[in-house]
N, C-alpha and C positions, 0 to 999 in steps of 0.2 A: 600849681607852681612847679613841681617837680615834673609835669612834662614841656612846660614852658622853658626850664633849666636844660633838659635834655634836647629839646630844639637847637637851643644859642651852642649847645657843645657838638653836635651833629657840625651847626655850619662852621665851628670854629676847626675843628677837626677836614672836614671840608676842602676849605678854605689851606689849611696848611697844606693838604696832598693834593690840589691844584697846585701848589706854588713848587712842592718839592719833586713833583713829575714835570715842574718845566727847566728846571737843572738837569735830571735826569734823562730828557731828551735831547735839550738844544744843549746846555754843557755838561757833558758826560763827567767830562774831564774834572769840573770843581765839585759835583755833585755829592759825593760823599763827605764833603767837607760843610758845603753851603746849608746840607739839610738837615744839618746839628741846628746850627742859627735859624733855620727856619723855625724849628721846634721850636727852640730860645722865645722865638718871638711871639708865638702863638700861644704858649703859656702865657707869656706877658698879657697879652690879651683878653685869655680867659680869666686870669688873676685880678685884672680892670674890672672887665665887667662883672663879677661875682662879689663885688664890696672891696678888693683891695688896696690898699694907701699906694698907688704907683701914679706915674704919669705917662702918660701918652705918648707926648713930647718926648721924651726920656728912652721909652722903652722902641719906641720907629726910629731916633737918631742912632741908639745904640746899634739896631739892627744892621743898618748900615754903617754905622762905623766900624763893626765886625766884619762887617760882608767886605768891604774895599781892598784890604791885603788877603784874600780868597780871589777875588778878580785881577787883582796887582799879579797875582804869583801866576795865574792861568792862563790873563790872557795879555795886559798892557804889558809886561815884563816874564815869561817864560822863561823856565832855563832849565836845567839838568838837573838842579835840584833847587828845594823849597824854601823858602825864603827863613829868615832865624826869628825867633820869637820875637827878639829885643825890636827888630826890622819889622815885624809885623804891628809892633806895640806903636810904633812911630810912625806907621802909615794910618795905623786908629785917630791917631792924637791930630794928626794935620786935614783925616778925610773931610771936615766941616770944612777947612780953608778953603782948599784945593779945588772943593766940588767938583770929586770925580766924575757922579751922578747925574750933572745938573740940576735942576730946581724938584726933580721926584721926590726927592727926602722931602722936603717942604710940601710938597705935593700929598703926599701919603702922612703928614703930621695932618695937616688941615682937613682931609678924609676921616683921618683916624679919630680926632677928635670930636666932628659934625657927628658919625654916627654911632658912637660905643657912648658918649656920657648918656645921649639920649635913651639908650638901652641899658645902660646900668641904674639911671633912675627911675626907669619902666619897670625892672625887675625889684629895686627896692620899695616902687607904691607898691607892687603885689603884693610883696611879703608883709606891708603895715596892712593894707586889705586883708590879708591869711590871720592877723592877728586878732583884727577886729571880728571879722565872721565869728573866728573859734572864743572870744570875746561874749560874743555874744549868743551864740550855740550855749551856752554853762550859764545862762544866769538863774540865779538862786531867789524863788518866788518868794515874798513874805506869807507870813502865815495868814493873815487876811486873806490875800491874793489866790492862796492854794484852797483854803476855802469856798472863796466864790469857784473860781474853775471845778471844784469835787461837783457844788450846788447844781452848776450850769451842764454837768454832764450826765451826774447820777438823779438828780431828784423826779425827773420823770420816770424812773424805774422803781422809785418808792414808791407808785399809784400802778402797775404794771404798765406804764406808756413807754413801753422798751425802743419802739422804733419813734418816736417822737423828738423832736429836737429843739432845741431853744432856737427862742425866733433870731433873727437876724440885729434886731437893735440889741437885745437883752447880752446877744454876743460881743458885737462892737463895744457896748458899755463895760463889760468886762475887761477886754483888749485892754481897752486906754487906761482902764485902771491900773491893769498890772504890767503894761511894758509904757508907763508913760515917761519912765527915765531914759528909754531907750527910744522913744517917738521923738525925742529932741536931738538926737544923730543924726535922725531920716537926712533932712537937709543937708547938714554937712555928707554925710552919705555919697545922696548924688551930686553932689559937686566934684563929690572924690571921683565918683565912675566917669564923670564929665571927663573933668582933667586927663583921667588915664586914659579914655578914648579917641582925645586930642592928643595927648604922649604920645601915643600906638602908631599916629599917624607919621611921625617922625622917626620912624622904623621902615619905611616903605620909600619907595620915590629912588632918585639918582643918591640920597647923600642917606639913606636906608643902609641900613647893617650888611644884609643880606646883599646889595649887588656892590659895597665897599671891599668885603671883604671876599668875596668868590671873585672879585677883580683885581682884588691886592698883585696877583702874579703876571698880569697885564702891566703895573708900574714896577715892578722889579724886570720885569722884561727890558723897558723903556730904559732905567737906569741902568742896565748893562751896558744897552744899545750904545747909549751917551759914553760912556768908558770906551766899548770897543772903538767909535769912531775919533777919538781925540788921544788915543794912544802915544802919539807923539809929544804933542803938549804936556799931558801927566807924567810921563815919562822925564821931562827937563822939569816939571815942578819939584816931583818927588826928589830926586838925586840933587839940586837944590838946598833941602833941607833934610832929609835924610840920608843922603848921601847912597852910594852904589849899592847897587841889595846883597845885604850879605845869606850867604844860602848856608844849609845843612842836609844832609843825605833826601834825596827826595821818597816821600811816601804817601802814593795817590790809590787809596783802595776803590775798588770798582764800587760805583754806585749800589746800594742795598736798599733801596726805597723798592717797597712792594707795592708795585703799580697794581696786578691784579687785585689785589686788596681794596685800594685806591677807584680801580675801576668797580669794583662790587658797593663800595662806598656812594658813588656817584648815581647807579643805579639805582640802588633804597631810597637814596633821597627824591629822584624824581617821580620814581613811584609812587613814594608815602606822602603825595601832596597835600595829606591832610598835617601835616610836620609844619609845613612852610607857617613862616610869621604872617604872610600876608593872610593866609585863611585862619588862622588862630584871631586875627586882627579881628575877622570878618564875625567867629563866633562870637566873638566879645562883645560886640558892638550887638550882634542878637539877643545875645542873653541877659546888658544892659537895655536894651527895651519890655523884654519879657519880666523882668524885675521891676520897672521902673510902672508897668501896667497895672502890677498890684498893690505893689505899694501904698499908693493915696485909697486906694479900698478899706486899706487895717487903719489907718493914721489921720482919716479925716473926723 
């Protein structure tokens, strides 16, 4: 579980330095501003998928309703200096209207939510799985029980028959004696690995975690795009209802995203392909065969 945890943080982590090396390329200009909010958002993210009470919905609209007066001040409306908080607060409050974006917001709600709930409730069977195992690792034999097991292991060394071993029925008849309360899980058992290896499968594919979110910054792209080409239009919306931008002294610090960092980042991961979800899927689905082979041996 805990390198299954460290996977989803590698890509979420990922994921945010693709997004905040594509401000820091193509808009230099907003980029130390934008990749506050990126962060913003990939928190949100990880806090989803790790059991948090958030929403989806909530935390991709927000993204964007931050991001709008960052774009307003850079690139639709430009000026000498940056726009006033009060101004910024008011282009948050109309960005849903106005859809600077076009339909991306919408676009990246419907992504975001096909493939994180499917991976937050992958990662919650695991941890009821982790329970159960270690559940069942600790059970406490009755004295009967411990009994027969001493009988079945030690009594052919009370005759010197040291290398000698109980037959095969004499063992099974032991088994069912003493984990017969634990033989009536078996079933549910493998339903549980069923389910979660049909889960897993909902991790993978176009609406899969993995190419949602290492393409997040493909639809933040797209919604710039849409802003920068309709410049005019936003432009008579905004002033409209917010009226002329009011500015205050401008302050645009040079981008500080460590792309070499970024780039060292990209390279572990495609090296360590044994990381990827899609081959961890693959183990799974092996080691629920190799389990599932013994199983009916102990329990018939």
């Amino acid at each position: 579980m805990k390198r299954r945890k460290e996977t989803f943080e590698m890509l979420i982590r990922l994921a945010e330095n693709y997004t905040s090396t594509l401000f820091c390329n193509a808009y230099r200009n907003m980029a130390a501003e934008a990749t506050v909010h990126v962060q913003e958002f990939f928190t949100d993210v990880g806090l989803f998928l790790f059991g948090t009470d958030v929403s989806t919905e909530e935390f991709v609209n927000r993204f964007f309703d931050i991001l709008f007066p960052v774009v307003y001040n850079h690139v639709i409306n430009p000026g000498p200096a940056d726009i006033s908080l009060e101004y910024a607060e008011c282009l948050q409050a109309v960005r849903r209207d106005i859809r600077p974006f076009g339909n991306v917001p919408k676009k990246a709600v419907g992504q975001m939510g096909r493939s994180l709930l499917p991976s937050r409730t992958f990662l919650q069977a695991l941890n009821l799985g982790i329970e159960v195992i270690n559940t069942t690792d600790h059970l406490r034999f009755s004295r009967d029980c411990s009994r027969a097991l001493l009988r079945m292991q030690y009594c052919p060394h009370c005759q010197g028959l040291t290398l000698s071993k109980p037959c095969m029925g004499y063992c099974l008849n032991i088994i069912r004696g003493c984990l017969a309360g634990v033989a009536e899980v078996d079933l549910h058992w493998q339903g549980y690995l069923q389910s979660l290896e049909e889960l897993s499968g909902a991790l993978s594919g176009a609406h899969g975690i993995e190419h949602v979110l290492l393409n997040f910054h493909s639809l933040v792209q797209d919604a710039l795009e849409q802003a920068r080409i309709n410049v005019p239009e936003l432009s008579e919306k905004v002033n409209k209802i917010c009226g002329p931008p009011v500015r205050k002294p401008k302050h645009s610090p040079s981008c500080s995203f460590d792309q070499n960092k970024d780039n060292q980042g990209l390279k572990m991961f495609s090296r360590g392909s044994e990381q990827t979800l899609t081959n961890r899927r693959k183990k799974m689905k092996n080691n629920r065969n190799s389990v599932s082979s013994i199983v009916p041996h102990i329990f018939s």
